[in-house]
Residue, then its C-alpha position, 0 to 999 in steps of 0.5 A: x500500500x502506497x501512502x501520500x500525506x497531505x498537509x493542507x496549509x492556507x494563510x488566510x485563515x479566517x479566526x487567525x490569518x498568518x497561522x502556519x507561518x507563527x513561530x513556535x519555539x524557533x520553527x514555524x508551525x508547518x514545519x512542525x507540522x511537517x516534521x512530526x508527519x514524516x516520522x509516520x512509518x506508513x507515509x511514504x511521500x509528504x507534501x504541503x499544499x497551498x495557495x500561497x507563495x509565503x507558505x510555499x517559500x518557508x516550505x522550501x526553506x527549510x527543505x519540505x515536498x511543496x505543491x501549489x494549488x488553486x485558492x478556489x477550493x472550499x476544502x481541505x478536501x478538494x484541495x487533497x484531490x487536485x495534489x492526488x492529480x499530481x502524485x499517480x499510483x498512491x493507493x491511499x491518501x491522508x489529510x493532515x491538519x496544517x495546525x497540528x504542531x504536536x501531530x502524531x505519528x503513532x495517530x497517523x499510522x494507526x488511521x492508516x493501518x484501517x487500510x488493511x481492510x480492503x473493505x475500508x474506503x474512508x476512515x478517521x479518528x474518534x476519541x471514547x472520552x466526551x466530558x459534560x462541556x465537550x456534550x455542550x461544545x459545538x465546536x466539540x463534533x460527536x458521532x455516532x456509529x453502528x455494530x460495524x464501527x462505521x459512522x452514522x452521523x456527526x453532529x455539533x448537538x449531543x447527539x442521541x437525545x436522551x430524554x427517553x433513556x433509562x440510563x444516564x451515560x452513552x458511549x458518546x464519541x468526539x470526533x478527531x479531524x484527521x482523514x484518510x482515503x482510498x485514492x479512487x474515492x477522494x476523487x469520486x468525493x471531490x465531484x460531490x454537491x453539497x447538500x442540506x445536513x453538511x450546510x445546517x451543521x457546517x460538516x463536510x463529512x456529512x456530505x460523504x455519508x448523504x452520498x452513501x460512502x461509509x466512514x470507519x472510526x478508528x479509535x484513539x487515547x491520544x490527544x494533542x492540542x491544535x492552534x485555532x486562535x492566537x489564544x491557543x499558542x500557550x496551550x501548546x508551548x509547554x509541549x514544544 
């Protein structure tokens, strides 16, 4: 199996423009990015992909795989499909969060070992430990899945309403925003309309499974603080 990561990296973020260019400790947060990423074992090709020249620059600088592309896309999806047209013959692609500093390696290999399945088309990362404020946190995506460890549905509500329940706890889920794909299917995703849930809720993958593509949950106990607002860079200094 043939893997190629992909490091999504845009400069005109709209909750902090500039992110992947911040200095964290003596390195930009893509490099970190992009050098936690490379101790992956099962990527066998990484490359960032941008639509700006700065990023491109400080990519190259400090000697990263760098790919230029459109600043039309509305996603780090679509923007994963235009760099697979450049790299033939990857059998799986994985989409990297550009804002991850503490990436781990051992996360990604983990997602990308559900490959081995031949029935596996799309998978990401779940986490089994959802806290009161995370049920309340919209910005905290849950998800429910069926017997075969596949999505149902994601939801920024806490999902399933519980006000018939007999208990008073749910293996509720939290979604962790890392996918991979089989190459076939990231094209076929990418030629995809939007439709009503993934614009009520603002969730892409809502859009996959509407269109039927199932979604396998790969577990995991590892979490590593991402940079969404400037507020968020002490969270992860301590780590560096």
């Amino acid at each position: 199996m043939k893997v190629l990561g992909i490091i999504p990296a845009r400069h005109d973020s709209s909750r902090f423009p500039g992110k992947p260019l911040i200095d964290l400790k003596g390195k930009t947060m893509i490099q970190r990015v992009y050098e936690g990423a490379l101790k992956a074992q099962m990527i066998d090709t990484l490359v960032v992909a941008t639509d700006d020249a700065r990023i491109e620059a400080e990519v190259l600088r400090f000697g990263g795989k760098v790919l230029m592309t459109s600043a039309q896309h509305q996603s780090g999806t679509d923007r994963c499909a235009e760099v697979l047209a450049h790299f033939p013959g990857y059998d799986v692609v994985i989409n990297i969060q550009g804002d991850e500093p503490l990436v781990s390696a051992q996360q990604l290999d983990a997602l990308l070992g559900a490959f081995q399945a031949p029935e596996v088309q799309i998978a990401t990362l779940v986490h089994p430990h959802v806290s009161q404020e995370d049920l309340e946190n919209p910005n905290r995506i849950k998800v429910l899945e069926n017997h075969k460890q596949t999505a149902i549905y994601f939801s920024r509500s806490p999902l399933p309403n519980m006000h018939y329940a007999k208990m008073n706890a749910f293996p509720w889920l939290r979604h962790i925003g890392l996918y991979a794909y089989r190459s076939s299917i990231l094209q076929a995703l990418s030629q995809l309309a939007p439709c009503l849930l993934e614009q009520a809720e603002s969730l892409e993958q809502l859009r996959w499974l509407y269109y039927g593509y199932p979604i396998h949950l790969v577990r995991t106990t590892i979490e590593t603080p991402n940079i969404d607002v400037p507020e968020d860079v002490q969270k992860v200094l301590p780590f560096l």
